[in-house]
TORTIVO-544048 format. One record per residue: residue in three letters; x, y, z of N, C-alpha, C in turn. Coordinates in steps of 0.05 Angstrom, whole numbers, plus 32768, in hexadecimal, padded with zeros to 4 digits. Layout:
N
alaXYZXYZXYZ...
***
This chain:
277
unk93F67BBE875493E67BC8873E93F37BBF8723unk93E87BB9871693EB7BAE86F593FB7BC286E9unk94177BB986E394177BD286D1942C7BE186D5unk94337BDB86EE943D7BF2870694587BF886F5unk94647BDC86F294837BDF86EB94847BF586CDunk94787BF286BD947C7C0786A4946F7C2486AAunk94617C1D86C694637C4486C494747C5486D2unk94687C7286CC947D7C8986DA946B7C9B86F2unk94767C9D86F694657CBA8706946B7CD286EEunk944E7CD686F394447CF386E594307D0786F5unk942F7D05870A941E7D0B8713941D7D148734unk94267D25874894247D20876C940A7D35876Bunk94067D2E878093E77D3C879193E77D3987AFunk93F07D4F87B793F17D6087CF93DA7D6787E7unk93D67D5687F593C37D5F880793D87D7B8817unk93C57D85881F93D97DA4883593D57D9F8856unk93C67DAE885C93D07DA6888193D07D8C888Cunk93E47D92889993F07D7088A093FD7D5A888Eunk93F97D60887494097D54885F94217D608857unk94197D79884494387D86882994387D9A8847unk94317DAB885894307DC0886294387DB88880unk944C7DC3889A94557DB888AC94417DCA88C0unk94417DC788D9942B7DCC88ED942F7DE588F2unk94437DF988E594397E1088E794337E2288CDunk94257E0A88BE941B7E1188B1942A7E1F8893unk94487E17889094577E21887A946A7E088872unk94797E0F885B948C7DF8884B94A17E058847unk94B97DEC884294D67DFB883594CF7DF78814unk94C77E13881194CC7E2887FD94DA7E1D87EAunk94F97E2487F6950D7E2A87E395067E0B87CEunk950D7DF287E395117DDB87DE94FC7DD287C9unk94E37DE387CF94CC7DD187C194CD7DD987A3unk94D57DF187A294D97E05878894EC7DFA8780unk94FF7DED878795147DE4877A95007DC68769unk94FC7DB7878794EA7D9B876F94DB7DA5875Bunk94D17DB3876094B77DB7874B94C47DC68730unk94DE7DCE873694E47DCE871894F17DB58706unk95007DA4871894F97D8B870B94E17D808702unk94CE7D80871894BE7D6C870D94B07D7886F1unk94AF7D9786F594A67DA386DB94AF7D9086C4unk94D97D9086CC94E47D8286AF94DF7D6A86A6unk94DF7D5C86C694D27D4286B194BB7D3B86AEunk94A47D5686AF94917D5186AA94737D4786B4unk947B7D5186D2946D7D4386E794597D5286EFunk94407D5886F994287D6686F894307D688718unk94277D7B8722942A7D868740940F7D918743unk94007D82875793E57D8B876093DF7D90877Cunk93CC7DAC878793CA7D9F87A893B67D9787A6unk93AB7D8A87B893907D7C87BE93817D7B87D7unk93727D9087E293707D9887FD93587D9D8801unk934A7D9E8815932D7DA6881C93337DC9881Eunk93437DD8882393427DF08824933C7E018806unk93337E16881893297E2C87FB933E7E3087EAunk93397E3287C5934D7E3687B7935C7E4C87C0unk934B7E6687BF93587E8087C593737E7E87DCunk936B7E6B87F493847E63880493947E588800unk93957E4187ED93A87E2C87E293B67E3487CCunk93B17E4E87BD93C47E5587B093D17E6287B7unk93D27E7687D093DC7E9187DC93FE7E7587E5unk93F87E5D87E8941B7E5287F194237E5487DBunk94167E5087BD942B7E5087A994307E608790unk942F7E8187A194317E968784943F7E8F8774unk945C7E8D8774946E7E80875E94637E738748unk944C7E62875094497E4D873E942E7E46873Eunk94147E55874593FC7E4E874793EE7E538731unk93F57E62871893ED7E6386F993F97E4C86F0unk94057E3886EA941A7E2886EA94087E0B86F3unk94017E03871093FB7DED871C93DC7DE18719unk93CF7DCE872593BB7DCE871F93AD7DCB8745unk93957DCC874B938E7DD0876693737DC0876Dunk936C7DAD877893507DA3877B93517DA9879Bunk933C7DC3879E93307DCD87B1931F7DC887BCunk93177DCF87CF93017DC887E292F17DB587E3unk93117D9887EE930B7D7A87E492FA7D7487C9unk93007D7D87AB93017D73879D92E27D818791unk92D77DA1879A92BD7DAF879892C87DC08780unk92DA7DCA878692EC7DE5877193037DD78764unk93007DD68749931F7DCB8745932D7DDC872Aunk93467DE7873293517E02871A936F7DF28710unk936D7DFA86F793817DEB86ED938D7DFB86D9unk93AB7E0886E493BB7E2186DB93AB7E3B86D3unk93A27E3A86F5938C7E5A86ED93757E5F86E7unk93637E4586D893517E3F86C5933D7E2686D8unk93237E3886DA930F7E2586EC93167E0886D6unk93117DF186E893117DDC86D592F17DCC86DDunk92EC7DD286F592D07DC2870092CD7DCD871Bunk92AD7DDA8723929F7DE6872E928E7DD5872Eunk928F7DC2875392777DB7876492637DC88763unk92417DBE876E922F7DD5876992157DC18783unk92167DC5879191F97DC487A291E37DD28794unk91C37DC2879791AA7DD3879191A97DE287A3unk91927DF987A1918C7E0887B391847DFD87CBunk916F7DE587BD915C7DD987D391707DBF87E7unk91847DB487DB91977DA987E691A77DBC8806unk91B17DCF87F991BC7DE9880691AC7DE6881Funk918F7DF08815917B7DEE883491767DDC8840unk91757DC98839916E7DAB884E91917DB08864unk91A27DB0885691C27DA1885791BB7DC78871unk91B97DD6886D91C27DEE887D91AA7DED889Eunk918E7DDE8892917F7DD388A8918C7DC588B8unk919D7DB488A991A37D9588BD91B77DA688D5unk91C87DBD88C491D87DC988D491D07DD488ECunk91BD7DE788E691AD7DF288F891A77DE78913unk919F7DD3890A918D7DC1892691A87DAD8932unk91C17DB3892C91D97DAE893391E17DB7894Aunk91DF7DA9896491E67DC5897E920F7DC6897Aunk921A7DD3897F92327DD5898792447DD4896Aunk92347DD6895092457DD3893892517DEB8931unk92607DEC8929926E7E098914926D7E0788F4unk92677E1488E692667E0E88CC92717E2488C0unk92807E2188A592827E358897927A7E268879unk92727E398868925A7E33884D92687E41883Aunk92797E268823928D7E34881192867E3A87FCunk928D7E4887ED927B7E4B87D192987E5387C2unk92957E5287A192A47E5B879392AF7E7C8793unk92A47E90879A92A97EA4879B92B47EAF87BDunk92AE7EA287D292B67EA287E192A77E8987F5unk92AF7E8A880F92A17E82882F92997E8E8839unk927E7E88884D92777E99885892707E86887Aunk92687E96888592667E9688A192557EA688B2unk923D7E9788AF92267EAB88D0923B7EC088E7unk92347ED788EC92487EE788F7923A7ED68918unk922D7EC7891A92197EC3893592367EAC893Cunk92507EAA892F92517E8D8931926C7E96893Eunk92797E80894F928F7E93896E92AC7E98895Aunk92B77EB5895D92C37EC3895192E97EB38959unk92E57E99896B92FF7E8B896592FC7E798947unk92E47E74894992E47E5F893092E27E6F8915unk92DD7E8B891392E07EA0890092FB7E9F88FAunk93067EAD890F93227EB5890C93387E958908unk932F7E81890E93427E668901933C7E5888E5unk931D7E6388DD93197E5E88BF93227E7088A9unk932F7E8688BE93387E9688A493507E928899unk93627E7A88A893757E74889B93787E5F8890unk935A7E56888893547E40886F93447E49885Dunk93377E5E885F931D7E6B884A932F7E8D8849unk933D7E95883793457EAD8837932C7EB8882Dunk931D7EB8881992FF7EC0882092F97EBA8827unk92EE7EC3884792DA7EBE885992C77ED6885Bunk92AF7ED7885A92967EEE8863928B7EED8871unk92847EF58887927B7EF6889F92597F01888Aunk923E7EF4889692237EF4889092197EF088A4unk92037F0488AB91E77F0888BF91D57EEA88B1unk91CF7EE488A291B97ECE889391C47EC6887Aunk91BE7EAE887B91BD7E96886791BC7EA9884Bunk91A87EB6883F919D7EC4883391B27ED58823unk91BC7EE3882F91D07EEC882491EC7EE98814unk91E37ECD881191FA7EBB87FE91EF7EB587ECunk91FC7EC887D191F87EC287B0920D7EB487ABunk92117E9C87AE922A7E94879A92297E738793unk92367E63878E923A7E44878D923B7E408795unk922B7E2687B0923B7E1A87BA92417E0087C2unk925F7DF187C392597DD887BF926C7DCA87D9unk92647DDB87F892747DCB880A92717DD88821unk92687DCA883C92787DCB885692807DCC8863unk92907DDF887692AC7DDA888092A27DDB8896unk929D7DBC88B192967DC288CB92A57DB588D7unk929D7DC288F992AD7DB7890E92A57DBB8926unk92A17DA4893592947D9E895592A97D928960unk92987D98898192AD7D85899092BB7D658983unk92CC7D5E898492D37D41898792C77D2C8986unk92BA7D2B899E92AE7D1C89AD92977D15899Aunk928D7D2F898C92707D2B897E92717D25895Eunk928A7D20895A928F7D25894092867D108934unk928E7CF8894292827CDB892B926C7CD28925unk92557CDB894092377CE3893F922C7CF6892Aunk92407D0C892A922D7D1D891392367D1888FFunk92487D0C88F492467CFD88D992357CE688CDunk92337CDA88EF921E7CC688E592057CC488DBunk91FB7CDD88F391E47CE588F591DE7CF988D9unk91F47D0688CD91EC7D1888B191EF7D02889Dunk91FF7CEE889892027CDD888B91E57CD38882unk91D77CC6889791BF7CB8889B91A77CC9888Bunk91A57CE3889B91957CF28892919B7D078872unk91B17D04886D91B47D13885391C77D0C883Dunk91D47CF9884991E97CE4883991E47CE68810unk91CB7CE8880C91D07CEE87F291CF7CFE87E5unk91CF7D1487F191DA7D2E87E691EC7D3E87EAunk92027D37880792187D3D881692247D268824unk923C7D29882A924D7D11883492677D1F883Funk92687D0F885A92707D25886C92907D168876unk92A17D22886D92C07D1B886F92D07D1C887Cunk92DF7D13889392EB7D1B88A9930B7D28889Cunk93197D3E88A593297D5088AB933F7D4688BEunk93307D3F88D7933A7D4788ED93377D5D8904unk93417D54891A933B7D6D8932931D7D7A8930unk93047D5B893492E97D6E892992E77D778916unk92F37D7A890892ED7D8B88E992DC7D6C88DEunk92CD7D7488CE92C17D5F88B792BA7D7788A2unk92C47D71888892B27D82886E92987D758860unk92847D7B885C926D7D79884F92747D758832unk92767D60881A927E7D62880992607D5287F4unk92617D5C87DC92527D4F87C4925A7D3687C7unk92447D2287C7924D7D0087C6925F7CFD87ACunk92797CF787B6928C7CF88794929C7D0A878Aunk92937D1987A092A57D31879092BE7D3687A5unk92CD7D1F879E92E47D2087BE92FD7D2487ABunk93117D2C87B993307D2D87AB93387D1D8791unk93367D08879C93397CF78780932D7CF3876Bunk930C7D02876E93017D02875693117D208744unk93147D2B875193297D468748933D7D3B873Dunk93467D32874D93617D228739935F7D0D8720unk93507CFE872493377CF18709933B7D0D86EFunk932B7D1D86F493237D3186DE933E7D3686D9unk934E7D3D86E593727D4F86DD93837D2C86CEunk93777D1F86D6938A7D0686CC93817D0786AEunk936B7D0B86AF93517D07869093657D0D867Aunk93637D28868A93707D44867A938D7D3C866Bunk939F7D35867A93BA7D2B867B93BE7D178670unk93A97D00867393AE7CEE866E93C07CDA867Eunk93BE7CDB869B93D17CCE86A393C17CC386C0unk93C77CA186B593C07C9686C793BE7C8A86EAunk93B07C7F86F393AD7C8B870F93D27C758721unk93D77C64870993F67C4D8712940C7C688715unk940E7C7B8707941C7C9B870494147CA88717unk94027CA8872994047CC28737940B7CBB8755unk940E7CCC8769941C7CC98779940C7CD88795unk94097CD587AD93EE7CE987BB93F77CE887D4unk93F07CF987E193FD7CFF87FB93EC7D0F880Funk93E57CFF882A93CF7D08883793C97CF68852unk93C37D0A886593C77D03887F93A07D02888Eunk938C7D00887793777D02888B935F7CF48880unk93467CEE888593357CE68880932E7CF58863unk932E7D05885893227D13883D93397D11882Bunk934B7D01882F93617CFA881B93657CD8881Aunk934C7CCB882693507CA3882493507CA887FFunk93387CAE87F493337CA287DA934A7CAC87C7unk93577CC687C793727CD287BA93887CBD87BDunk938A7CB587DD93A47C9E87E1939F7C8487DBunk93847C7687D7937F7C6187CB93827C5F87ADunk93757C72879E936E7C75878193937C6E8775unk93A57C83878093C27C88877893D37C738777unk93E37C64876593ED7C53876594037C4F877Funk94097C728785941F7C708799940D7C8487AAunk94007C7787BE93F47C8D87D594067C8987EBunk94077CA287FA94237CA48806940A7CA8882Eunk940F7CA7883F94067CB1885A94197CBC8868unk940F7CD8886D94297CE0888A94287CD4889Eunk94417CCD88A5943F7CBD88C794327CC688DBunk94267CE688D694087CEF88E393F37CEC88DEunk93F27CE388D093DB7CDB88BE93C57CCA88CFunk93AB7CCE88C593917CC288D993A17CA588CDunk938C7C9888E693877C7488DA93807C7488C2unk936F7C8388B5935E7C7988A393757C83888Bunk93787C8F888B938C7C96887893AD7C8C886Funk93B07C82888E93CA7C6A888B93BC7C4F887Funk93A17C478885939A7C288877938D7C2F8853unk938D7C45885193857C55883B939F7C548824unk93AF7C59883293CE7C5E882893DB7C49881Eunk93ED7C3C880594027C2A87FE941E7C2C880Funk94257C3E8814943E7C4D881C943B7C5D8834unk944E7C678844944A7C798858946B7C898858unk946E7CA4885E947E7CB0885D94817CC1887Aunk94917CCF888794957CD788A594887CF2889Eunk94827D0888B094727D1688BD94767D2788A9unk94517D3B88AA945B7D4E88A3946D7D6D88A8unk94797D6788C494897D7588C994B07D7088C2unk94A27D5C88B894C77D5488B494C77D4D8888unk94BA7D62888494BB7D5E886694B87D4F8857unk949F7D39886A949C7D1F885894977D248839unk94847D308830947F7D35881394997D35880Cunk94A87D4A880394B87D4C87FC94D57D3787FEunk94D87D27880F94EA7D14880994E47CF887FDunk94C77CFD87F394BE7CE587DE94B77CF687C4unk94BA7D0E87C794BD7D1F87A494E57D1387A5unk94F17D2387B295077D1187B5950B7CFB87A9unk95037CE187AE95017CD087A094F47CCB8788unk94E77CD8877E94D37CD6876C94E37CE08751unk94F57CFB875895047D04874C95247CF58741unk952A7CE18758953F7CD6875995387CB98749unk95247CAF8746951A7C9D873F951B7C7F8754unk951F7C8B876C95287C71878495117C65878Bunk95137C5587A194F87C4B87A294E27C5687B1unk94CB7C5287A994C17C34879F94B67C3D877Cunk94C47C51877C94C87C63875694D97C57874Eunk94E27C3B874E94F97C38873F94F77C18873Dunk94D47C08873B94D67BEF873194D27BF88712
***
């Protein structure tokens, strides 16, 4: 990239499961609190960047979640030190086509996110309840569609395996310009606004800052984090990381169980490489 040698990093963006977050689902604490008060000093913006609900993605970082900035529910919700900064929005009539397509879906699971919370048909099997609640800390269990007053601008489904690359195709085909459907992993795909993915979140926070995309730094192990790790001058892949996301990626860093993030804030801080042409 043009340029590369006169800049700095100002900037990391954190994908969470399977990236900053290890498979049971937590981080070393102490260690990360320690970087992040560097990077505070020299000035470095600390963001996550996750398909999960805000309300969940801040509960990892009381310390410091007035403080950081967050592009939620792949890039639908995005809060920046506390302060909405941009609220995705589906039409009504969008909502109903996109919740039809669902419908006539045999074997799908869906949960329907909105700004004020998620919600979830109670008709829908009470394993896939009880494993979304540790990505949607608001979750509401709803008898009908109907009963959701709020915003909404996403998502969150999951089928067998086997069926997954079909029903992307097949929603793609049929609704592609009003939703666009993102792979996760493990069956998961999120339903997202055409455009409104991680890195356009990071776009708006760069605006703000002023700091260009040769400065920032991104980290992410799955299909809804390619355009974050491409856009970033330094996109990083966990060595778990999908295919698409390692040919997505400049760089690659070892697992997220062995503290990959963190030993390229490490460097980032140290100024070593590849921070130090």
């Amino acid at each position: 990239m043009s340029g590369k040698k006169l800049a700095s990093v100002k900037l990391i963006a954190v994908d969470m499961d399977g990236t900053f977050l290890d498979d049971q689902k937590k981080y070393n604490k102490a260690k990360f609190l320690s970087q992040y008060q560097q990077l505070k000093q020299q000035g470095i913006k600390f963001v996550v960047a996750s398909g999960n609900q805000y309300y969940q993605l801040k509960s990892f970082f009381p310390e410091i979640a007035s403080e950081i900035a967050f592009v939620a529910e792949n890039g639908g919700y995005i809060v920046k030190e506390g302060q909405d900064l941009s609220v995705a929005s589906l039409s009504a009539e969008s909502v109903a086509k996109i919740l039809e397509f669902i419908d006539n879906t045999p074997g799908l699971n869906t949960v329907i996110c909105g700004k004020d919370s998620a919600y979830i048909l109670a008709s829908q099997p009470d394993a896939f309840y009880q494993k979304m609640q540790n990505y949607y800390h608001r979750l509401k269990k709803i008898e009908n569609y109907q009963e959701i007053d709020d915003t909404i601008f996403k998502f969150a489904t999951n089928i067998d395996d086997h069926h997954l690359a079909n029903f992307m195709t097949s929603l793609d085909k049929a609704l592609g310009h009003i939703i666009t459907p993102v792979s996760s992993g493990h069956g998961s795909a999120d339903l997202i606004i055409p455009g409104r993915h991680k890195a356009n979140g990071l776009r708006m926070l760069q605006e703000i800052w002023g700091i260009d995309d040769s400065e920032v730094v991104t980290f992410g192990d799955g299909g809804n984090d390619v355009e974050m790790l491409k856009q970033a001058g330094y996109g990083f892949a966990m060595a778990n990381a999908m295919p698409a996301a390692k040919a997505a990626a400049s760089y690659s860093t070892v697992s997220n169980n062995e503290e990959g993030v963190l030993k390229i804030i490490d460097n980032v801080l140290a100024g070593e490489a590849p921070f130090n042409v």
